[in-house]
N, C-alpha and C positions, 0 to 999 in steps of 0.2 A: 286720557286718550289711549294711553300705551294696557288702562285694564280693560276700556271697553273690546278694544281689540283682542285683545287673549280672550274676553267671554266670547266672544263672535268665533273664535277658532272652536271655542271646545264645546259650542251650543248640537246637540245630538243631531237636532234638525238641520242642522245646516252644514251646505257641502263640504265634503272633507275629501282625502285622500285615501282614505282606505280602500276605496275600490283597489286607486294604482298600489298601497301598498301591500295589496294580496299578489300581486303580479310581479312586485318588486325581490327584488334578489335578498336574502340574508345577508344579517349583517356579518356573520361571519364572513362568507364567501365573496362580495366588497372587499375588507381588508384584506382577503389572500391573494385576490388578485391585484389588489394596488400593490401589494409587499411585492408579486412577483413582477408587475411593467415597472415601477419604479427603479428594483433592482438589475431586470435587462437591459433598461435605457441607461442604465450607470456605465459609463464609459469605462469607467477602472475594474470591473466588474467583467464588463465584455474583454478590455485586452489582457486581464488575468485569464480568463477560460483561456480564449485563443493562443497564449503562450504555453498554456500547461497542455493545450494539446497538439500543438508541437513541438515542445519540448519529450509528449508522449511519442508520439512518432518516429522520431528523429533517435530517442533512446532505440526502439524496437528496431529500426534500419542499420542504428551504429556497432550495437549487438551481433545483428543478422550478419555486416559486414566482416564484423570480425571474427564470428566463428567459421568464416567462408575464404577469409584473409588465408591464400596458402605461405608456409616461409619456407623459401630455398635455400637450404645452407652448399656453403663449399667449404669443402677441408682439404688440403695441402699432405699428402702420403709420401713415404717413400719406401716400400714394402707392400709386397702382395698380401703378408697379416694385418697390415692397417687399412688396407685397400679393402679387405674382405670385412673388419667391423664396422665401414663408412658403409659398405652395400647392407650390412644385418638390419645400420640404424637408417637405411634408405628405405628398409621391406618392412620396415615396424611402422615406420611413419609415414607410409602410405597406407598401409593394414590399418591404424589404429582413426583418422580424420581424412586422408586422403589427400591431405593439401600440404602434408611438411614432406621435403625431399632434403636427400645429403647426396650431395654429388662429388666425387674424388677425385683430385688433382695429383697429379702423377708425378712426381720431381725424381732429380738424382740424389740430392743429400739434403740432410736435414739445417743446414744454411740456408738452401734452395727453399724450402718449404719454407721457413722462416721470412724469407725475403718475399715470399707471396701473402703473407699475412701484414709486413709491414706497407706493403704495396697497395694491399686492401682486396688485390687480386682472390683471397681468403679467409674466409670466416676466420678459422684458428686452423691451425696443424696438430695432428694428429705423429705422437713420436711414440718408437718404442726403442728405448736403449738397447748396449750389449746386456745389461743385467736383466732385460727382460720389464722393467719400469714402463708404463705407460704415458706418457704428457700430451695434455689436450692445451696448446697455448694460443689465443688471442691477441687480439690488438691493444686495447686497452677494456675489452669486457667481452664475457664469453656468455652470449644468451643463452638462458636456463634452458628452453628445449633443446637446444643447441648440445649443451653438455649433457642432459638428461636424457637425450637418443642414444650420444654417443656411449656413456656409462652403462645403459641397458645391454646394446648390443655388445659391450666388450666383454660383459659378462656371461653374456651366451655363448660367445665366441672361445673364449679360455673357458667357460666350462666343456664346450664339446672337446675342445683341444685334450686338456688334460682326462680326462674321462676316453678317449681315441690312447693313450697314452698309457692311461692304466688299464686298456685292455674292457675295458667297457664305454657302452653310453651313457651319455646325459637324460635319456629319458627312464634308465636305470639306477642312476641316482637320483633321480628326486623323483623316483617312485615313492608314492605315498605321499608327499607332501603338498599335495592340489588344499588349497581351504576354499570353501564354498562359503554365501555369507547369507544368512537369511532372519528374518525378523517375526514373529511371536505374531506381531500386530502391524497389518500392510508389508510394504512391499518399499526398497531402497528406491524404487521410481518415485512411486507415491509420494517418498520423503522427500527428494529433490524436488518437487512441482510444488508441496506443501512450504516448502522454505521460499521458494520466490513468492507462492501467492501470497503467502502471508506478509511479507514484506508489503508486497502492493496495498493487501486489504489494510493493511496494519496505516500505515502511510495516509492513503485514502481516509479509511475513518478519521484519522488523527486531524489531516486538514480540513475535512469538510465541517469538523465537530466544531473547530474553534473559528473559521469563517463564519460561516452559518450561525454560530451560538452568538458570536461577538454580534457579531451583526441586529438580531435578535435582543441581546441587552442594551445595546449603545443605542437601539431605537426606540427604546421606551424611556431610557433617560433620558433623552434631550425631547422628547415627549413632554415627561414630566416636567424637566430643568423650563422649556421652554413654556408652560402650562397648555400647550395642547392637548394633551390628556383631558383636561376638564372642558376643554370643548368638546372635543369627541365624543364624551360621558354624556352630553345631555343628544348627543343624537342617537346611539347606539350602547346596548350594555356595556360596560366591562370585559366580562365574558368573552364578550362576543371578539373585541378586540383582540383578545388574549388569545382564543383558537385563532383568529385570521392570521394573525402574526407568524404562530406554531406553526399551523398549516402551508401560510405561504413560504417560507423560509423549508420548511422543509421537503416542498417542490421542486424548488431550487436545488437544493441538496441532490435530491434523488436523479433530477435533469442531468444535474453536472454528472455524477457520477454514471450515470447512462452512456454520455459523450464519451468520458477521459476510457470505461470500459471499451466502446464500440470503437473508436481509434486507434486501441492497443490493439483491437482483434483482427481489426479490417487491416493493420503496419504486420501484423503476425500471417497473416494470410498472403500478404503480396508480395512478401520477402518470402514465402516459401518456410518459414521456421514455426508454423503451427502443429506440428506433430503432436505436444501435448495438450493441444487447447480442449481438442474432445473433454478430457479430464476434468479443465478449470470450467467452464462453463457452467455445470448442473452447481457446483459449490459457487460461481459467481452469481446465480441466481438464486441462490440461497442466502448469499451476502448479501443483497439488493433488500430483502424481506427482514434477514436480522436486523441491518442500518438503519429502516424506517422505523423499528420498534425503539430502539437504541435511542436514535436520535430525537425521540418525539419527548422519551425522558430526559436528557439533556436540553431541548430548547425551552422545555417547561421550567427548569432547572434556571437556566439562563434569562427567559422573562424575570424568576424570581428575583433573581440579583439584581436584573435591570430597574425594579420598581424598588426595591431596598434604599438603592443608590441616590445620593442627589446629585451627582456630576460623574461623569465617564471614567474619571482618576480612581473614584472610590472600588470600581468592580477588578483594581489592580489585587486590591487586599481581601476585597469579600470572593473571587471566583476560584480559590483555594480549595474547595470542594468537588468542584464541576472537573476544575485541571487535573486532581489526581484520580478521578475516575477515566478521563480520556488517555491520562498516562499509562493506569494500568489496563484500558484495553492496547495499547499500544504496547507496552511490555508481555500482554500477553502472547499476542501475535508474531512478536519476533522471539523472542525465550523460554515459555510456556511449551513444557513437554509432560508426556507420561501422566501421572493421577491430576499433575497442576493444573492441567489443558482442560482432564476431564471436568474438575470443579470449576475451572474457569467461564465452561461449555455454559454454564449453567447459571453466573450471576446477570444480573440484567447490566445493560449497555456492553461487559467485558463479552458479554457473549456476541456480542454484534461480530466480534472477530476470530472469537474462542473457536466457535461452534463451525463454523464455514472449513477451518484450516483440519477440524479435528476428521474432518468428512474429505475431506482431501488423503489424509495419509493414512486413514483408519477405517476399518469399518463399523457404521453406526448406522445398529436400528433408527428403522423411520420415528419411532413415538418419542426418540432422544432429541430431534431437534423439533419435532412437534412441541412437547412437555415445554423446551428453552422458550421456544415461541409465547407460549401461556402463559410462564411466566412470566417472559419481558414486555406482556401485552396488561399482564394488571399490574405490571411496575410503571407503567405507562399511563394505564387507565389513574392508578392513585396517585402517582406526580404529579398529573397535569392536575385534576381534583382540587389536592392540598395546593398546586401551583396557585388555582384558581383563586383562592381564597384568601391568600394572602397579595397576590396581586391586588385584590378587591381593595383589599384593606390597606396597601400602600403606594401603588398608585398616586393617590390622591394628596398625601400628605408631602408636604412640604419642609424645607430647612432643611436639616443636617440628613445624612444617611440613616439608615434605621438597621439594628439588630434584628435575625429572626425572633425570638422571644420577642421584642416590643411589638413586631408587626402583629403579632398573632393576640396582644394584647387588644389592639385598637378594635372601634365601632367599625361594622360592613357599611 
């Protein structure tokens, strides 16, 4: 019964489905879409995003706040010398942020000013003995801008004094000593906006690599562990599996990272603190483009080991490979300076973060991240390939874990 039936399916003349399955969807793009609604509908999955994006937010407002946080100080005088370095460090710390002030409390002795500090009534008091001794004392801690105003201006203060004393100025003696500071290659801004992006890009790739990549292996082993895989095999290639996976998972990647990007930008815009975003944008859209190249070698990477495996435990000890590559894009992004940046710029996956930060603080011809692009596009093209091939071959097989050499042994 069960052969007449199979001849009855496969008889030429007789109706079949190919019409619908000209109309029908590839089986790739099938499994990318299932990898991606399966993965939305994951509940753990939705309230990860939505905490990491406001946890993003809530970073960029906490930030914004506190560089807008002004601090009032009050210091405790008993002298029109000490009254005059509490207004120097009042006209600096409004000049330098606009938000820290020193306000001077006016006593008759330095018991007096004393007892204002123990009162709380003052920050610290400000003393200067008969010997000329300076004392900046607190209550039980003297905040660092606090004393770092004070110690600024005392110093400008006794330098005009003495310099008035010897019959000259202060802008007379430290004639000549201006230093200027400037750099070869970009610019001290540059560098600053290079050091957080990189942090961010650094961070970013790092988690999305190993979400996304985990994700990617633990779903073909329990594929396998489970023998779904050889269900699947007899309705759709291999292959075909194997890009849907890649593909979908790194949708998801790229989605996420679209979001956690556009919630940093939209919390930077609304707090007023985007002044440098001009900047990071053209290099964050340049990240966007290295990560897809990057990551598409790494999830091919991580299929690999998914199909190796025969239980979840085993890709503790086989993904030794994939981690030190994700680690050194991630060392590169935050430590990676000077020639290391530039060869860095240029290996495939390290460059997904090499090359974005080096375009940030440097200037780089356009054919330099074009050239990185080409290459991490046939490191990409031949991972997946060799991915393919060995996925083919192990997949299917059963019992214990499997070594690269063995897999590459077996029948397709």
């Amino acid at each position: 019964m069960s052969t007449e039936t199979t001849e009855r399916r496969v008889q030429p003349g007789a109706p079949s489905s190919s019409s619908s399955d000209r109309n029908a969807q590839p089986a790739w793009l099938i499994v990318t879409l299932r990898e991606v609604m399966v993965k939305a509908k994951d509940r753990g999955f939705a309230i990860s995003t939505i905490v990491t994006l406001v946890l993003i937010v809530a970073g960029v407002v906490f930030n914004a706040y506190m560089s807008s946080r002004g601090e009032d100080f009050t210091v405790a005088v008993t002298s029109e010398a000490e009254q005059s370095v509490t207004a120097l460090a009042d006209e600096d710390g409004r000049a330098d942020d606009g938000n820290t002030t020193f306000t001077a409390i006016v006593v008759e002795s330095e018991e007096a000013a004393l007892d204002e500090v123990r009162s709380e009534e003052a920050d610290a008091a400000l003393i200067r003995d008969d010997d000329g001794a300076w004392t900046l004392t607190g209550r039980n801690e003297i905040p660092r801008s606090l004393s770092a105003g004070i110690s600024a201006s005392l110093e400008a203060y006794m330098l005009e004094a003495n310099a008035a004393a010897a019959g000259t100025s202060a802008e007379e003696l430290l004639a000549g000593s201006e230093l200027e500071e400037s750099l070869l290659d970009g610019n001290a801004e540059d560098q600053a906006v290079a050091d957080v992006a990189g942090f961010a890009f650094s961070f970013l790739f790092y988690m999305a690599s190993i979400i996304f990549g985990m994700a990617i292996a633990n779903s073909v082993v329990e594929e396998k562990q489970n023998r779904v895989v050889e269900i699947l095999a007899t309705a759709i290639p291999v292959r075909q599996l194997l890009y849907g996976k890649v593909l979908g998972n790194t949708i998801l990647a790229m989605v996420q990272l679209a979001l956690y990007g556009g919630a940093a930008l939209l919390a930077l815009n609304l707090t007023d603190t985007a002044d440098l975003v001009g900047s990071i944008i053209p290099a964050s859209g340049w990240f966007m483009v290295f990560f897809l190249f990057g990551f598409l070698i790494l999830a091919s990477m991580w299929a690999v080991l998914g199909s190796l495996a025969s239980r979840p435990e085993d890709l503790t000890s086989s993904s030794t490979p994939v981690m030190a590559l994700i680690f050194a894009a991630l060392g590169a992004g935050l430590f990676a300076s000077g020639q290391l940046l530039v060869v860095a710029s240029y290996v495939p996956v390290v460059s997904s973060v090499a090359m974005p930060i080096r375009m940030l603080n440097s200037e780089v011809a356009l054919w330099e991240p074009i050239l990185s692009l080409g290459i991490a596009l046939a490191a990409a093209a031949a991972l997946l390939h060799l991915g393919e091939k060995i996925y083919r071959r192990a997949v299917m097989q059963g019992g214990g874990a499997l070594s690269l050499r063995k897999a590459m042994k077996l029948e397709q």
